[in-house]
VEXVEXVEX-739734 format. One record per residue (C-alpha): residue number from 1; residue in one letter; x, z, y. Coordinates in nm, 4 decimals, m for minus. Layout:
<nodes>
n_res_c1_c3_c2
NUM_A_X_Z_Y
...
</nodes>
This chain:
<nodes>
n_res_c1_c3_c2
1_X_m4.6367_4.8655_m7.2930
2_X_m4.8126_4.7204_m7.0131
3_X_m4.8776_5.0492_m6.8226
4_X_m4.5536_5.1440_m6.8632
5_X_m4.4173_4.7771_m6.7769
6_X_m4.6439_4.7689_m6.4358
7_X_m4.5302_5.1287_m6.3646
8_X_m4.1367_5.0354_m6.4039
9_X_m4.2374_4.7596_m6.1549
10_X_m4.4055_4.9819_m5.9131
11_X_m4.1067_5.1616_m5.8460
12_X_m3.8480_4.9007_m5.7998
13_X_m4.0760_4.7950_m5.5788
14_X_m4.0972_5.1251_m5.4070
15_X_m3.6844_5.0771_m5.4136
16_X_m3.6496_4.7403_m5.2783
17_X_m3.9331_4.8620_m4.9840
18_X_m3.7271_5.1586_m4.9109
19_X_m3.3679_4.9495_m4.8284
20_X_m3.5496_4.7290_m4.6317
21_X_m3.6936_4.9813_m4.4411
22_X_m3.4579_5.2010_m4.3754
23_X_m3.3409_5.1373_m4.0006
24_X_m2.9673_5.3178_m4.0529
25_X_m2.7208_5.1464_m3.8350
26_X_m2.4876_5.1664_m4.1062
27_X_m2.6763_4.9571_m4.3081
28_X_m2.7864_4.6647_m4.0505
29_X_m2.4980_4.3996_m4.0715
30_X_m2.3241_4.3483_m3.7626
31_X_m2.3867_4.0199_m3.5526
32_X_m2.0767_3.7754_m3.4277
33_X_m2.0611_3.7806_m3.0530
34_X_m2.1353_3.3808_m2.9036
35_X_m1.8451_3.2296_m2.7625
36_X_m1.9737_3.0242_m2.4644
37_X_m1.6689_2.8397_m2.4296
38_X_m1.5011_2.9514_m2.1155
39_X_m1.4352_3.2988_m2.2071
40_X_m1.3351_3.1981_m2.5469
41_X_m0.9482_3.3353_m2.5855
42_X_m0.8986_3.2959_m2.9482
43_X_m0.6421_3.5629_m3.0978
44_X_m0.4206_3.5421_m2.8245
45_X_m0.6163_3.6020_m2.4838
46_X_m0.2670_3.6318_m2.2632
47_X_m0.1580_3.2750_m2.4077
48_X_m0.4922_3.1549_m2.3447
49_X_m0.4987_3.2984_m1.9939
50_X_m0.1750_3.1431_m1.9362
51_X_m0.2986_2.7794_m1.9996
52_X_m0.6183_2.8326_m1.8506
53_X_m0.4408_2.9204_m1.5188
54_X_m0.1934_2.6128_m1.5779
55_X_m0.4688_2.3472_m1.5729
56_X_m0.6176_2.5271_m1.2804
57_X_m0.2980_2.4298_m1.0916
58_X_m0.3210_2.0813_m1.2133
59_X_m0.6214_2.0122_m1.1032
60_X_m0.5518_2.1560_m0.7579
61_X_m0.2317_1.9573_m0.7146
62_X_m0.4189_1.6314_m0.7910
63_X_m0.7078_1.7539_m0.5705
64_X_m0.4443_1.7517_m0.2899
65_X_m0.2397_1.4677_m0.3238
66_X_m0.2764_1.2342_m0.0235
67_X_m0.5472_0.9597_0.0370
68_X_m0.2364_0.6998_0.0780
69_X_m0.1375_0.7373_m0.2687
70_X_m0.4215_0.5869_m0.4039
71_X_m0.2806_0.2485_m0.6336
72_X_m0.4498_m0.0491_m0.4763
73_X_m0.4560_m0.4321_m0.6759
74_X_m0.0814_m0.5464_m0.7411
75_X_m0.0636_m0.7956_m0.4452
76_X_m0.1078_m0.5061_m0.2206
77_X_0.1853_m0.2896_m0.4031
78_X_0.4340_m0.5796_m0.4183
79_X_0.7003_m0.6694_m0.2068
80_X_0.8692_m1.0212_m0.1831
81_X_1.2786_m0.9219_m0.1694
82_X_1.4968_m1.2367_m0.0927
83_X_1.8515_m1.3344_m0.0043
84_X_1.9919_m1.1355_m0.3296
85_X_2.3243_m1.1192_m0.3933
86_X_2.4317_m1.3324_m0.7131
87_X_2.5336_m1.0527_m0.8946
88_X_2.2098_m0.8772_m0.8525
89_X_2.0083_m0.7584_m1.1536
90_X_1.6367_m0.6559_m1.1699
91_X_1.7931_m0.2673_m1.2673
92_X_2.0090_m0.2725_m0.9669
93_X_1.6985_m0.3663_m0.7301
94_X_1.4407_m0.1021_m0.9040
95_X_1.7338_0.1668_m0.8697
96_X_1.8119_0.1056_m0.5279
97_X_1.4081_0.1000_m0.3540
98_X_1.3638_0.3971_m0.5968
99_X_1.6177_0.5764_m0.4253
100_X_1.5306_0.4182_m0.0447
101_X_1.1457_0.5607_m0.0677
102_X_1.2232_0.8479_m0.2726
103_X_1.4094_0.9869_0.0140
104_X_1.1798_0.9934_0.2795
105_X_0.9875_1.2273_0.4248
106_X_0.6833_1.2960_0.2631
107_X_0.7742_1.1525_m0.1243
108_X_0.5114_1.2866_m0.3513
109_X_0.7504_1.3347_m0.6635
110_X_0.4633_1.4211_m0.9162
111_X_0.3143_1.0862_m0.8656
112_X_0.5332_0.9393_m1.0918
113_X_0.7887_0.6657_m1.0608
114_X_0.7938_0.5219_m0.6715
115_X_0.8646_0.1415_m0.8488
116_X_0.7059_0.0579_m1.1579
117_X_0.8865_m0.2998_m1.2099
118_X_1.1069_m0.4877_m1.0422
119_X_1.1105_m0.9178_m1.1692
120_X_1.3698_m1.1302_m1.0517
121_X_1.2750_m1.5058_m0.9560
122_X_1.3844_m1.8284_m0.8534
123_X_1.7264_m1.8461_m1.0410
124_X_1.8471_m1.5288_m0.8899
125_X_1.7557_m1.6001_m0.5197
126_X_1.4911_m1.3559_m0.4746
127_X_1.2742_m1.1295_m0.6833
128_X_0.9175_m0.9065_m0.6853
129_X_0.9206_m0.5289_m0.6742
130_X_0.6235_m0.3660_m0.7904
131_X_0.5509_m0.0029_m0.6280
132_X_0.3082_0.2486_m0.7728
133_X_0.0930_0.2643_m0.4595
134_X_0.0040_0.0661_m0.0736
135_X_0.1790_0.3907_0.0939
136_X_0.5349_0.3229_m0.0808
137_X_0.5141_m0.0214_m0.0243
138_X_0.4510_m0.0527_0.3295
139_X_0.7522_0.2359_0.3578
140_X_1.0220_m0.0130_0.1862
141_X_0.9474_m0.2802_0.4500
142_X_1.0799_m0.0592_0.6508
143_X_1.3919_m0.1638_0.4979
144_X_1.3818_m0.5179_0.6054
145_X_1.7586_m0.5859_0.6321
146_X_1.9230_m0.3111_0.4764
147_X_2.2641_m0.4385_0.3392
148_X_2.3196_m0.5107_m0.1185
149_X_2.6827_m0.6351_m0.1451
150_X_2.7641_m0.7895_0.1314
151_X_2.3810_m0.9871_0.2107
152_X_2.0839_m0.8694_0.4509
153_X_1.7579_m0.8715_0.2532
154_X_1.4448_m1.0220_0.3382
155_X_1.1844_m0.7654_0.2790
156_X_0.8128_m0.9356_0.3187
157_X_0.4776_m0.9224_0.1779
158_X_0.4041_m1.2168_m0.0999
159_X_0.1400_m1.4605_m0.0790
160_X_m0.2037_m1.3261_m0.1787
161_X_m0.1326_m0.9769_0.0417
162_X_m0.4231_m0.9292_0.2093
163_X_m0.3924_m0.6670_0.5207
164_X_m0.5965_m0.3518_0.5051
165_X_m0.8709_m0.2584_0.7456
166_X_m0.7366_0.0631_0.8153
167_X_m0.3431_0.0874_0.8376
168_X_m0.1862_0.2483_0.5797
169_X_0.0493_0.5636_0.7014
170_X_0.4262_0.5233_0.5902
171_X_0.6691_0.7439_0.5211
172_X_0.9557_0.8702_0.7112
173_X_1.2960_0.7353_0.6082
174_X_1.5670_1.0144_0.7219
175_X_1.8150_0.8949_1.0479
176_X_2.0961_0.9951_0.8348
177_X_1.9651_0.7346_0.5346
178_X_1.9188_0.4436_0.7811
179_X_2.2687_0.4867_0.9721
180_X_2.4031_0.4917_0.5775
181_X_2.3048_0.1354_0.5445
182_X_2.3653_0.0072_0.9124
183_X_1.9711_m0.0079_0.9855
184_X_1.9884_0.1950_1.3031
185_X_2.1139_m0.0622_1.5043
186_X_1.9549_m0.3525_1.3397
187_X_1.6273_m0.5034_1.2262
188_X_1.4610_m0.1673_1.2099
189_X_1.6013_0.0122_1.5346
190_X_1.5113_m0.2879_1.7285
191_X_1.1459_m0.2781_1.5493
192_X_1.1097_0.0858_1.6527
193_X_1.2184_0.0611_2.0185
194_X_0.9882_m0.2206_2.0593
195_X_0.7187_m0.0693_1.9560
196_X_0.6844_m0.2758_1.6554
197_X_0.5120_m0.0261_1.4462
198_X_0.2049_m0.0489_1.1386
199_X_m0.0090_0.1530_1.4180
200_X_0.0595_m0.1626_1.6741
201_X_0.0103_m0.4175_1.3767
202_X_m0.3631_m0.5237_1.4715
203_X_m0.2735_m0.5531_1.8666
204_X_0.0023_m0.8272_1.7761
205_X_m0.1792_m1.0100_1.4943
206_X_m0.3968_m1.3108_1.5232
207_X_m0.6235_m1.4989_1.2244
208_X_m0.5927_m1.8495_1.1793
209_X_m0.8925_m2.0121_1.0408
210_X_m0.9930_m2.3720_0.8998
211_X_m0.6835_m2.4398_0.7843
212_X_m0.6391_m2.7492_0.5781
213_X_m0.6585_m2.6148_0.1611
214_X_m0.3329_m2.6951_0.0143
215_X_m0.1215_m2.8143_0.2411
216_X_m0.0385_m2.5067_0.5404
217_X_0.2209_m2.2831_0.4297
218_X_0.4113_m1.9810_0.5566
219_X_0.7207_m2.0944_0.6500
220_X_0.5553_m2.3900_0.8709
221_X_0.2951_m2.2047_1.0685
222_X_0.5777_m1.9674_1.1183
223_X_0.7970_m2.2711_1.2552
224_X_0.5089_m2.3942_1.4316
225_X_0.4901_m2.0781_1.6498
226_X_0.7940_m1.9676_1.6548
227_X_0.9739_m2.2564_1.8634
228_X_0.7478_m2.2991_2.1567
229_X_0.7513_m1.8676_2.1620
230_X_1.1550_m1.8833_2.2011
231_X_1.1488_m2.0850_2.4784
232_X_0.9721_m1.7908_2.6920
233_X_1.2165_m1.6123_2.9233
234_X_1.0653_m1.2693_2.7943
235_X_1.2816_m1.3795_2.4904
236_X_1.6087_m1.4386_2.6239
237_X_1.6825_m1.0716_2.6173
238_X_1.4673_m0.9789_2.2634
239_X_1.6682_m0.9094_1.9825
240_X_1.3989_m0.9955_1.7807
241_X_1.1958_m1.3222_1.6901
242_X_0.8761_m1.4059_1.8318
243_X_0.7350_m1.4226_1.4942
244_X_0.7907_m1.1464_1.1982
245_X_0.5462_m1.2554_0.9454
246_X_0.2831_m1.5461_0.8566
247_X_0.0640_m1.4907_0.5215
248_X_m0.1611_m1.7383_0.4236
249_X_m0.4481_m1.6520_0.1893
250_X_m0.4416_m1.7720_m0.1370
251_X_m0.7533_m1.9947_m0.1150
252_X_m0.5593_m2.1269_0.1780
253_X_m0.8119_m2.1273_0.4204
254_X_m0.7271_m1.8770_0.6266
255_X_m0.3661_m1.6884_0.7447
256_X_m0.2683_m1.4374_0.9156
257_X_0.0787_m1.4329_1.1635
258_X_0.2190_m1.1119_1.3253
259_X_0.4153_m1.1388_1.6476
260_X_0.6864_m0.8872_1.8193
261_X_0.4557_m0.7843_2.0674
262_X_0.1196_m0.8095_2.1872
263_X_0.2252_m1.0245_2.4803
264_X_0.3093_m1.2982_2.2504
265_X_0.0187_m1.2862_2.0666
266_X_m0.2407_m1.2904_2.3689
267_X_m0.0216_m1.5791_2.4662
268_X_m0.0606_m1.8238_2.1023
269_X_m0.3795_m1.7185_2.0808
270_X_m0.4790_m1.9216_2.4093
271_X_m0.1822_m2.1889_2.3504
272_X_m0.2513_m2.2820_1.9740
273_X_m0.6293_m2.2339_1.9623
274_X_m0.7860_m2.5505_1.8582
275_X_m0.4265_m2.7148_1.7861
276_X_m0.4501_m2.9723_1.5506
277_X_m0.2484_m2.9184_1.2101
278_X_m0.2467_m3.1580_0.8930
279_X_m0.5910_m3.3225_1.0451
280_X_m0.7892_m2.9685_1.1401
281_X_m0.8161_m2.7783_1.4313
282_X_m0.7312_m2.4360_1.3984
283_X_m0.9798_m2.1442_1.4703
284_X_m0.7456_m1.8749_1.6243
285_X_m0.8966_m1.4977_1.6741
286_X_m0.8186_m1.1411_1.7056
287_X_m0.8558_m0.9847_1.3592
288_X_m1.0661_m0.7482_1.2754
289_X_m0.9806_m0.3473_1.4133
290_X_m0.8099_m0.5103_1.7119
291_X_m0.8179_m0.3043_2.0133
292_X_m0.8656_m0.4687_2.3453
293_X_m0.6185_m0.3272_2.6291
294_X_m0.7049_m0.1732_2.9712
295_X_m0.7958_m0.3925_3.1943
296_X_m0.4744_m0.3051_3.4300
297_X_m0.2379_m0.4449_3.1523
298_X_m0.4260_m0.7611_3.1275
299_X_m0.3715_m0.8238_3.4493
300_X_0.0179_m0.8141_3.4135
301_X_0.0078_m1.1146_3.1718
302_X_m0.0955_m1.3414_3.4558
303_X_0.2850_m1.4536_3.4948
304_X_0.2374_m1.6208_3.1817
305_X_0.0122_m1.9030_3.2864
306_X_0.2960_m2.1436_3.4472
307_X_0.5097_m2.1382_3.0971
308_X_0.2070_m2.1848_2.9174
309_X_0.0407_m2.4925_3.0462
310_X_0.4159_m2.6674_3.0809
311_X_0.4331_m2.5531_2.6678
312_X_0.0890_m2.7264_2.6308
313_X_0.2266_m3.0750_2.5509
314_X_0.4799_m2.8950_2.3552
315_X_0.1845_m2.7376_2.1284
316_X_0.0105_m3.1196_2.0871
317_X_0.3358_m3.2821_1.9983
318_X_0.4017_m3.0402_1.7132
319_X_0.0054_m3.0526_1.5880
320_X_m0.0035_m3.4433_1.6198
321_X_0.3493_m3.4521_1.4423
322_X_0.2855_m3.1797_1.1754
323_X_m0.0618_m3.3297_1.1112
324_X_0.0893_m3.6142_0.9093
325_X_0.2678_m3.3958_0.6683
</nodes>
């Protein structure tokens, strides 16, 4: 029994040796390919294809969308919009600057919405509209003035807007959108044709520094400058003011005011510098990226010097009197 018992083992042995070695194809068992991902098309490779080559173009189109239309903090996608009508509602305003910037040349539709929110404020007098990027909101001040039932709106940065070192481009409203809503002729016309442009922004602005904390506002450095600019006989014949904008930081120590040209603001910068105002004397400069002229158009200014020394006592009366606000 135990011969016979090691013999029976021999030969399964002798079996179980024989499948293993036997190198038939037919009998090896065939490996699964390894998917490495990318050419991995499941059971339906033209489906797969498809979506492949969609995200492709998604990617593209987002790899070519325009520096400008980049968001930016809120303060610098926010426009103040005052003198509303009274029976204007936060839908009407968001409706009506979607449509403005959405028609001008160069709207990026696949950006999304061009305003995100629109908040009215100040019992109905004025309101914020929030824009999805810097590029659409500098475009909608081009509307500054454009005509909602019967009132002109005041189209302005808020407080807090602090100006970018390098200009942001805007886009294009259409001649046919701006003669729609009587702009031609008006606030922006006259802008254009006197060269009051974003790329001439840093020749006409000046920085006001050392300001007293708390107690300088917009409105009165714009007052402040504004009435000794009128009385300049360049301005007889402008149809627009001497000043278009004063921002003051929101530390308050520091502001910023753009003028109409840069004739006006070479001449505050040498009238107002070291003005008193509410106790301080202000530190008046070029801001930074300002451009200095050829030398030949300095030399036309030189007019200038009789109006501004008689304006001098003009400038202390308003520092000494403004001080002791």
């Amino acid at each position: 029994r135990e011969g016979s018992g090691g013999g029976g083992g021999g030969e399964r042995d002798r079996d179980r040796d024989r499948r293993y070695d036997d190198g038939s194809p037919s009998r090896e068992r065939p490996r699964a390919k390894k998917k490495r991902g990318w050419d991995d098309m499941g059971d339906n490779p033209q489906e797969a294809a498809a979506m492949l080559l969609q995200q492709q173009q998604q990617f593209a189109s987002m790899a070519t969308m325009p520096h400008n239309a980049v968001g930016g903090s809120k303060k610098q996608r926010e426009l103040y919009i005052g003198n509303l009508p009274p029976t204007a509602n936060e839908g009407m305003i968001k409706e009506l600057f979607c449509n403005l910037v959405a028609a001008c040349e160069g709207f990026v539709p696949m950006g999304g919405p061009p305003v995100l929110n629109a908040q009215i404020a100040g019992g109905g007098q004025f309101a914020f509209v929030e824009f999805r990027d810097e590029q659409l909101c500098e475009t909608a001040m081009q509307f500054n003035g454009i005509d909602l039932q019967g009132r002109q709106l005041k189209i302005g940065h808020p407080n807090g807007y602090i100006p970018p070192m390098t200009p942001v481009q805007q886009l294009k409203p259409p001649k046919a959108l701006l003669e729609r809503f009587g702009l031609t002729g008006g606030i922006v016309g006259d802008r254009v044709a006197a060269g009051v442009t974003q790329d001439t922004k840093k020749q006409r602005e000046l920085y006001i520094g050392n300001l007293a904390v708390g107690a300088v506002t917009p409105v009165m450095l714009k007052e402040l400058f504004t009435v000794p600019l009128s009385t300049l006989p360049e301005q007889a014949a402008s149809q627009l003011p001497p000043v278009l904008e004063a921002r003051v930081d929101p530390n308050g120590k520091f502001a910023f005011i753009e003028f109409a040209s840069e004739e006006l603001c070479t001449t505050a910068l040498n009238l107002f510098n070291g003005m008193e105002l509410c106790g301080r004397e202000m530190k008046i400069a070029r801001p930074a990226g300002y451009v200095p002229p050829p030398a030949g158009a300095a030399a036309g200014m030189g007019g200038m010097g009789g109006m501004m020394g008689g304006m001098g006592g003009m400038g202390g009366m308003m520092g000494g009197g403004m001080g002791g606000m």
